[in-house]
KELO-116038 format. One record per residue: z, y, x of N, C-alpha, C, O, CB in turn. Coordinates in steps of 0.02 Angstrom, whole numbers, padded with zeros to 5 digits, always signed. Glycine has a CB too. Layout:
<nodes>
ZYXZYXZYXZYXZYX
...
</nodes>
This chain:
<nodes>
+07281+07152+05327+07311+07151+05261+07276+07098+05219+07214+07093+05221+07308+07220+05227
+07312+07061+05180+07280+06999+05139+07259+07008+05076+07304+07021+05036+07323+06945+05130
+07179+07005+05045+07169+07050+05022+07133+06995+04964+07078+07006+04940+07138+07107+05065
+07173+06942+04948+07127+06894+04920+07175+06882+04859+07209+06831+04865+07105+06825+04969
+07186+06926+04793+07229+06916+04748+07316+06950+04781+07332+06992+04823+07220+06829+04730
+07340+06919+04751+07408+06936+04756+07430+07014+04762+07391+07054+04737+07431+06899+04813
+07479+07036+04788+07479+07111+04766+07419+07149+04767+07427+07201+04735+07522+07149+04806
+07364+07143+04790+07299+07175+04772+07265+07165+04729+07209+07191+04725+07262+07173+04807
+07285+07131+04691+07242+07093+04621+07262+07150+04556+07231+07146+04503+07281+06992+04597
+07290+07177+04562+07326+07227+04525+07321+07273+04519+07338+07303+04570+07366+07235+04529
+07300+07316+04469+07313+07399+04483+07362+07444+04510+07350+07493+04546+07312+07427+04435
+07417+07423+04492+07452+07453+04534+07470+07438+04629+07491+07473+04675+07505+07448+04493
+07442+07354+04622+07434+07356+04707+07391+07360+04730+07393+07362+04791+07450+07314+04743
+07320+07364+04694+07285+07419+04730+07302+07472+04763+07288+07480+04822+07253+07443+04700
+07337+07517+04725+07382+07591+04731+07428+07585+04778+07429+07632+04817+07424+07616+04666
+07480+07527+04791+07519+07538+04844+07494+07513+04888+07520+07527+04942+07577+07522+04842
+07430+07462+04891+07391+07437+04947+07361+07517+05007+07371+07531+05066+07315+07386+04902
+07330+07545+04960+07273+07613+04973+07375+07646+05012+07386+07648+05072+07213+07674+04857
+07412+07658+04973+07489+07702+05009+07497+07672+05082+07488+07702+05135+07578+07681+04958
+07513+07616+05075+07519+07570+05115+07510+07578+05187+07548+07585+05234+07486+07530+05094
+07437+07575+05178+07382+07584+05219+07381+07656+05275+07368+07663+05335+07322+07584+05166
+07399+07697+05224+07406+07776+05245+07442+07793+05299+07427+07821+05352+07435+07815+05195
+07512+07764+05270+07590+07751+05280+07567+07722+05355+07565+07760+05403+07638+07687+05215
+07554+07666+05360+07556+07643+05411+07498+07663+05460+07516+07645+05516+07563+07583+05399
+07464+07680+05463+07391+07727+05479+07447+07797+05513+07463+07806+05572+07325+07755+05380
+07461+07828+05470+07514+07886+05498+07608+07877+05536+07652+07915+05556+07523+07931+05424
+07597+07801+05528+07658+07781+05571+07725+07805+05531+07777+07823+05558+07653+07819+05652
+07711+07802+05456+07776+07849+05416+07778+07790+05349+07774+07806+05289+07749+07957+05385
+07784+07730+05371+07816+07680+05342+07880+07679+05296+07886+07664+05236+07827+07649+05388
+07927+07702+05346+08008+07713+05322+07999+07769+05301+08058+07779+05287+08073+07710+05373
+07973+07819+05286+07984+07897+05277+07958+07867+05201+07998+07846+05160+07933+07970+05333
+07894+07869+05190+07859+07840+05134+07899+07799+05076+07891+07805+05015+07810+07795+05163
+07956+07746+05117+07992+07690+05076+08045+07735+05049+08069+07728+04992+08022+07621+05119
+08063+07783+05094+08141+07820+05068+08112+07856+05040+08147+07877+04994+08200+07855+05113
+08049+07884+05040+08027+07954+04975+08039+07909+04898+08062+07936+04847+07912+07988+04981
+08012+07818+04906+07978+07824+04848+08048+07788+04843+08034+07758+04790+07896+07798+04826
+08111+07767+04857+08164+07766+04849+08174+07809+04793+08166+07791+04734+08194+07776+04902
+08198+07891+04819+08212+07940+04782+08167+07938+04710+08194+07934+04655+08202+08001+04826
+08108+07940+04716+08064+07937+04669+08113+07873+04622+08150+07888+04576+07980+07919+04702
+08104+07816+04640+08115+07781+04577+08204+07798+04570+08231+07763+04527+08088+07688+04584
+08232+07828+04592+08326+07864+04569+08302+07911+04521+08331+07924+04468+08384+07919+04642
+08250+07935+04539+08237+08005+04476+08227+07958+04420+08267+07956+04373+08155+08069+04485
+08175+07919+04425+08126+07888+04373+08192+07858+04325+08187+07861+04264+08063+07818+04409
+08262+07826+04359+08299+07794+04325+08362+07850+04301+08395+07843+04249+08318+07732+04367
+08370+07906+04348+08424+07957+04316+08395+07992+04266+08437+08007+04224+08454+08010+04363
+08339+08011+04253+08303+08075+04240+08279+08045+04203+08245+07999+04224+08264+08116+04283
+08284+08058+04113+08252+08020+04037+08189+08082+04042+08138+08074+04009+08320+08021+03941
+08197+08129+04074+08144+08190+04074+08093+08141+04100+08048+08115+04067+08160+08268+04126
+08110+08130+04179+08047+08107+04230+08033+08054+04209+07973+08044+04222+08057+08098+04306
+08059+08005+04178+08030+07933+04155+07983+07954+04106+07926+07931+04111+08086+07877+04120
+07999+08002+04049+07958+07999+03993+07874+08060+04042+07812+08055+04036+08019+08043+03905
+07899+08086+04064+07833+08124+04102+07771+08059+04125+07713+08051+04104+07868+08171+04188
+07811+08019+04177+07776+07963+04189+07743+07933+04150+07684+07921+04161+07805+07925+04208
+07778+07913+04091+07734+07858+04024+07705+07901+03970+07697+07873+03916+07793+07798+03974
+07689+07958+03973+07670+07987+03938+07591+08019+03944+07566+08066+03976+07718+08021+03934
+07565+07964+03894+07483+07971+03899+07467+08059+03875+07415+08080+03901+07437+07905+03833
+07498+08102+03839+07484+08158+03804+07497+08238+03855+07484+08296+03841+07536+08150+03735
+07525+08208+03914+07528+08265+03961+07467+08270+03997+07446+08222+04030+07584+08260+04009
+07431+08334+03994+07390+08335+04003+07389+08322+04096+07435+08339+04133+07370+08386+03965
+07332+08293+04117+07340+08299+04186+07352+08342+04246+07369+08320+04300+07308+08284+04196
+07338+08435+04226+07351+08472+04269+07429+08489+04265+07458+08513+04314+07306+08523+04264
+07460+08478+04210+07531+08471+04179+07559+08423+04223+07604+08437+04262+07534+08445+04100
+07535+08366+04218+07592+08309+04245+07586+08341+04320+07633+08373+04343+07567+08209+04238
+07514+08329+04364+07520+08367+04411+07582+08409+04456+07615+08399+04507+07487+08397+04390
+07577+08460+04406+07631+08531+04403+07705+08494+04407+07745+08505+04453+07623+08586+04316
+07713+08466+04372+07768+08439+04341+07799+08377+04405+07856+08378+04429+07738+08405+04259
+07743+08324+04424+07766+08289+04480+07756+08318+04546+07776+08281+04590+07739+08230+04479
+07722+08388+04571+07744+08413+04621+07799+08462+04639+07817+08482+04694+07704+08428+04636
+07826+08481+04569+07903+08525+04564+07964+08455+04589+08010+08466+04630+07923+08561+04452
+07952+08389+04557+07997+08339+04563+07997+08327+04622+08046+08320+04658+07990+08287+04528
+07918+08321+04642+07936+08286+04711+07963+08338+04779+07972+08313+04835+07864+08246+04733
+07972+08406+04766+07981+08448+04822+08088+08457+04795+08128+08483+04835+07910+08539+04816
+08109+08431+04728+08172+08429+04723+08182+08375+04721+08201+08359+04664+08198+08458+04682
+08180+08323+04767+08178+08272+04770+08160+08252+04862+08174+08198+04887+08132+08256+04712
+08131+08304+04896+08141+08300+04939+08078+08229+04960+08091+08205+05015+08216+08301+04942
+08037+08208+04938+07993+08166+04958+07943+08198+05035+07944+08253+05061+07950+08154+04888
+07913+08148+05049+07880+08157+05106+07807+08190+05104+07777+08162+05058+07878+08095+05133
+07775+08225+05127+07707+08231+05101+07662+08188+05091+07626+08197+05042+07680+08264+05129
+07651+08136+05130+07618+08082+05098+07635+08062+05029+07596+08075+04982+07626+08031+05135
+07695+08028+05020+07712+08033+04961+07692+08077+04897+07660+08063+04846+07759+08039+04972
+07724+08136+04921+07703+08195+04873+07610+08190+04856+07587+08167+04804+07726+08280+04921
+07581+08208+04895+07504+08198+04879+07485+08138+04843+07437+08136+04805+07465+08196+04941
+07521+08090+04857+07480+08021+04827+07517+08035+04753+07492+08020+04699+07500+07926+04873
+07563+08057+04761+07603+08081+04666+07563+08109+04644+07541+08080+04594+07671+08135+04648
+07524+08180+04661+07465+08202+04643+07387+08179+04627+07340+08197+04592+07464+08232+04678
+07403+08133+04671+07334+08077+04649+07338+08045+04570+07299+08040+04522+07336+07998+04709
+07418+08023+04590+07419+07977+04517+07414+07995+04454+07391+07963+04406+07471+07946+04507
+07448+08069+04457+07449+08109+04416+07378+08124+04389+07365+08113+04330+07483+08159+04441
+07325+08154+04438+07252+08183+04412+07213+08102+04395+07158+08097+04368+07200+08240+04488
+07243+08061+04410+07206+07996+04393+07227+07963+04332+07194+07918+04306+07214+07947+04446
+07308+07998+04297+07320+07976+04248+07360+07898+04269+07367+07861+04221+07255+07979+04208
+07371+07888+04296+07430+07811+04341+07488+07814+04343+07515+07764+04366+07429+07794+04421
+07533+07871+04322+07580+07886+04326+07611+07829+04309+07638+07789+04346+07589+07935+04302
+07605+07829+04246+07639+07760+04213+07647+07698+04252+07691+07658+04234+07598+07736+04156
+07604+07683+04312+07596+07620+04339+07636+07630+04394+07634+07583+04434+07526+07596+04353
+07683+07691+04414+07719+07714+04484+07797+07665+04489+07817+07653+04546+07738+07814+04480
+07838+07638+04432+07876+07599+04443+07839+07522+04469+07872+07494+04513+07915+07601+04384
+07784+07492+04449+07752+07442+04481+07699+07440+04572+07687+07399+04617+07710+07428+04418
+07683+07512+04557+07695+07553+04633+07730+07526+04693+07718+07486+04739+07734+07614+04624
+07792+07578+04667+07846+07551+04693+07865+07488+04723+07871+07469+04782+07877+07556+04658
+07873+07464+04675+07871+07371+04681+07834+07372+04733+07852+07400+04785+07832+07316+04617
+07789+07348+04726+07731+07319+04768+07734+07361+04847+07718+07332+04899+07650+07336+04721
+07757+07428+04844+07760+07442+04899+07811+07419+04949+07800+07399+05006+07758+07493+04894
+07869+07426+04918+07919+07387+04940+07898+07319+04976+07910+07300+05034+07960+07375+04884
+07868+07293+04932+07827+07217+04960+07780+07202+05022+07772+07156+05062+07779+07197+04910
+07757+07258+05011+07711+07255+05076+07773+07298+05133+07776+07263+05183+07617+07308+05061
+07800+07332+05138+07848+07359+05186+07883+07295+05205+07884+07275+05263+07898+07419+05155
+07910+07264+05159+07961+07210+05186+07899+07148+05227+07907+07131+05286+08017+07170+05105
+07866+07134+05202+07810+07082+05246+07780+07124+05309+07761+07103+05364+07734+07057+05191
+07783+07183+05287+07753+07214+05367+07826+07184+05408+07824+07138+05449+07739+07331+05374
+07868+07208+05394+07941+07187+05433+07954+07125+05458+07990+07104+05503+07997+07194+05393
+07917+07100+05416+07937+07026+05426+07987+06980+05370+07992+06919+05365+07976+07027+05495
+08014+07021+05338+08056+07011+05298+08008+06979+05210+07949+06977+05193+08101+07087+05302
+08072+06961+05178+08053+06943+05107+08104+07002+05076+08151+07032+05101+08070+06853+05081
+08073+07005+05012+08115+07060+04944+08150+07014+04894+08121+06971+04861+08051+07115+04888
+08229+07031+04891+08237+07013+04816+08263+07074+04784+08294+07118+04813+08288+06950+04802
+08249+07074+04727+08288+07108+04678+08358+07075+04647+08354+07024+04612+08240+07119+04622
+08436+07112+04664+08479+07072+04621+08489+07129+04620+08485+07181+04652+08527+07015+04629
+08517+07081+04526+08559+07136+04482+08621+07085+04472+08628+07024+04480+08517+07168+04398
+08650+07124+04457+08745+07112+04449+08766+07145+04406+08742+07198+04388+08797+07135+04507
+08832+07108+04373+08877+07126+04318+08902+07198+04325+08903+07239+04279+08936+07077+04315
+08926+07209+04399+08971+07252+04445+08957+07262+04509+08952+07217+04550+09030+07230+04448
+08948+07343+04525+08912+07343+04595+08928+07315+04637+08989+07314+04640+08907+07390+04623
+08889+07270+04701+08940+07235+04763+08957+07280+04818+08939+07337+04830+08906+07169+04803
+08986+07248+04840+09023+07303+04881+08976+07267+04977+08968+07208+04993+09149+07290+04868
+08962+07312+05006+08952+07309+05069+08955+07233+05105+08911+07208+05142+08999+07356+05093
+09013+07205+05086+09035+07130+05114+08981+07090+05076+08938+07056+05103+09122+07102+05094
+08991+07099+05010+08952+07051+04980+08890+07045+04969+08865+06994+04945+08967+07043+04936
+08836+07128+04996+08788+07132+05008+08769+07071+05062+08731+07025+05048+08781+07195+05021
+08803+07079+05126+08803+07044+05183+08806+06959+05163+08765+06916+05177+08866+07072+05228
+08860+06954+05132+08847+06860+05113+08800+06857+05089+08767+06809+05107+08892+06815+05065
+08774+06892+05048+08709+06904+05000+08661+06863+05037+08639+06806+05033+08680+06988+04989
+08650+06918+05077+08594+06913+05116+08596+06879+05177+08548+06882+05216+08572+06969+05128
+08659+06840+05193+08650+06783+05239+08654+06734+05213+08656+06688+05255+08686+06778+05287
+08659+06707+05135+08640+06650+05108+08571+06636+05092+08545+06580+05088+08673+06644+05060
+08536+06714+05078+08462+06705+05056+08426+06672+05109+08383+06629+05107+08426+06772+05040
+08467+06721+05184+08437+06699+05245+08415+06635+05261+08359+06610+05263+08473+06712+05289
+08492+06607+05278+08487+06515+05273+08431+06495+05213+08373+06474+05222+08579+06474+05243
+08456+06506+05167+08413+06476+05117+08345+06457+05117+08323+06401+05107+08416+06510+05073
+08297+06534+05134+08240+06530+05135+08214+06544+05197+08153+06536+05204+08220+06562+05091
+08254+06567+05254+08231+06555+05332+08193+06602+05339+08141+06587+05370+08195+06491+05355
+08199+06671+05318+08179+06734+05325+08228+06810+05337+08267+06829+05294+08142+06735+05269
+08222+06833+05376+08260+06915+05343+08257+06943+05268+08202+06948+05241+08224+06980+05381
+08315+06963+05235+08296+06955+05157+08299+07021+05149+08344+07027+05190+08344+06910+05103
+08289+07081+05130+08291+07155+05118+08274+07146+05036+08226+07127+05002+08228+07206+05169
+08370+07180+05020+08378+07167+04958+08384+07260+04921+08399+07315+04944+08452+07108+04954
+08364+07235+04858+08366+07294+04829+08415+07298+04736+08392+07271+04685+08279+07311+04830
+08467+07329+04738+08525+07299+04689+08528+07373+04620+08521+07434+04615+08624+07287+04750
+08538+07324+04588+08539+07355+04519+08603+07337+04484+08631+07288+04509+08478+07332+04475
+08634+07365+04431+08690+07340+04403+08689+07323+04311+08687+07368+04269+08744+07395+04426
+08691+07279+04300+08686+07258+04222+08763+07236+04187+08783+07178+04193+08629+07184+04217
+08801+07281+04153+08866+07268+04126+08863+07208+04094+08913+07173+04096+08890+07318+04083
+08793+07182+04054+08795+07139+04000+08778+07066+04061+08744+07025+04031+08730+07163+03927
+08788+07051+04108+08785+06986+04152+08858+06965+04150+08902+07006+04164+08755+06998+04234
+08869+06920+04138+08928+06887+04157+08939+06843+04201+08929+06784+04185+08947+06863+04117
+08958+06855+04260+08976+06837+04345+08917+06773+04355+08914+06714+04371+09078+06801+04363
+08867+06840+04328+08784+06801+04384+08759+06849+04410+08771+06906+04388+08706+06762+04343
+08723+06837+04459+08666+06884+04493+08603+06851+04459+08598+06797+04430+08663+06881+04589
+08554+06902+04472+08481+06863+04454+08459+06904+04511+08474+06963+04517+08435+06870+04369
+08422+06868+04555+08398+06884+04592+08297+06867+04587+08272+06816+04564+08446+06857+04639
+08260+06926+04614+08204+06921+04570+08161+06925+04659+08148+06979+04685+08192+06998+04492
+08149+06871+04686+08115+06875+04739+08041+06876+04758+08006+06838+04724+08135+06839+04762
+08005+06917+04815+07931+06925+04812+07896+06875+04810+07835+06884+04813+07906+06956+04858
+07920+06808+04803+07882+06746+04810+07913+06691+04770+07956+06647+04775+07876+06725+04881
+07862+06717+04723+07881+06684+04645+07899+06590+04650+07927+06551+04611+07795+06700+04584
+07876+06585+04697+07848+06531+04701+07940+06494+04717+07940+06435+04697+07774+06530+04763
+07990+06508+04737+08058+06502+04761+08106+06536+04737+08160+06542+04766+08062+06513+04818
+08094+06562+04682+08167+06593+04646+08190+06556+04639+08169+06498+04632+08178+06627+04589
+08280+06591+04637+08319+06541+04600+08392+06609+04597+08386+06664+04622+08333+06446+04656
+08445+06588+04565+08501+06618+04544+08551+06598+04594+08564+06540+04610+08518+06601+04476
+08578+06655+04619+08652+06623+04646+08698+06670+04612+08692+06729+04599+08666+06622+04738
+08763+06615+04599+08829+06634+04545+08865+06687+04580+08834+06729+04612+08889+06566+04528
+08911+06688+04578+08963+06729+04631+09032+06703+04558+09033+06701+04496+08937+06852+04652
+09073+06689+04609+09165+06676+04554+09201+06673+04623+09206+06631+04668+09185+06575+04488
+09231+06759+04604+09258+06800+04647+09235+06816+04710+09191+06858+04703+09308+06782+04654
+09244+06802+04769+09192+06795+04829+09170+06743+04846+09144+06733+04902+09211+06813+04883
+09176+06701+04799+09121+06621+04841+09048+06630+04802+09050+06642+04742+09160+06510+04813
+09000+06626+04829+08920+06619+04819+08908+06543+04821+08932+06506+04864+08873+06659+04882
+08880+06527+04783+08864+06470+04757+08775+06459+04746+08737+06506+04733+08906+06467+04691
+08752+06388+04755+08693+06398+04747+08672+06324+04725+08613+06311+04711+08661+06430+04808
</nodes>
């Protein structure tokens, strides 16, 4: 693991560095990615679970309580679940959407793969996932493992937010042609 800045330079990739590590140590990589999947669906359905997270005034045996009820209706993994408990008695909660992130990041480089984040006007549909991600392919000459969000206020752009800052860029979409 590369341990010289970049997602480890960070508090929070410290945190998914130390998950990471576990994850793959216990051979529960994908189990780990789909727990913290669910985790960040709560974090974005649930104005309850977001505000639990950023909320410096819950006391720690509280949040605790509170993120091991979520994570057992929610169906997370035990790894998962315990390291929620960590964050919780450590007070990090707040830092679990950048977590996330970063974990994702290191899952997709274990793979081999790169991460983008696109968001869209209007959800894509299956096909256009696929052009998606065989233009990123060509493009940047990697497997791309994309992760999609939807923003009403875009008007027929994607922004796509990739793990390697260093090569972003936007591709349009007007109707099904991708453009770049």
């Amino acid at each position: 693991m590369e341990t010289s800045g970049g997602i480890q330079a960070s508090l929070s990739g410290r945190y998914a560095t130390a998950l990471f590590e576990l994850a793959r140590d216990s051979k529960a990589i994908d189990a780990v990615e789909a727990s913290l999947g669910r985790v960040r669906a709560a974090i974005a359905q649930s104005s309850e679970f977001a505000q639990l997270i950023g909320s410096p005034i819950v006391s720690r045996a509280d949040a605790a309580r509170a993120v091991a009820a979520a994570a057992e209706m929610i169906d997370v993994d035990d790894t998962t679940a315990k390291f929620l408990g960590v964050l919780a008695e450590n007070r990090r909660l707040s830092q679990l959407p950048a977590i996330i992130r970063a974990f994702r990041d290191l899952a997709a480089r274990h793979r081999g793969e790169t991460t983008a984040e696109v968001t869209s006007a209007h959800p894509l549909t299956e096909e256009q996932v696929d052009a998606l991600k065989q233009q990123l392919r060509t493009r940047i000459g990697t497997d791309v493992s994309v992760e999609l969000a939807v923003d009403p206020t875009l008007l027929k752009r994607f922004n796509i937010d990739r793990s390697d800052p260093s090569s972003c860029s936007s591709i349009g979409i007007d109707g099904s042609k991708y453009w770049l």
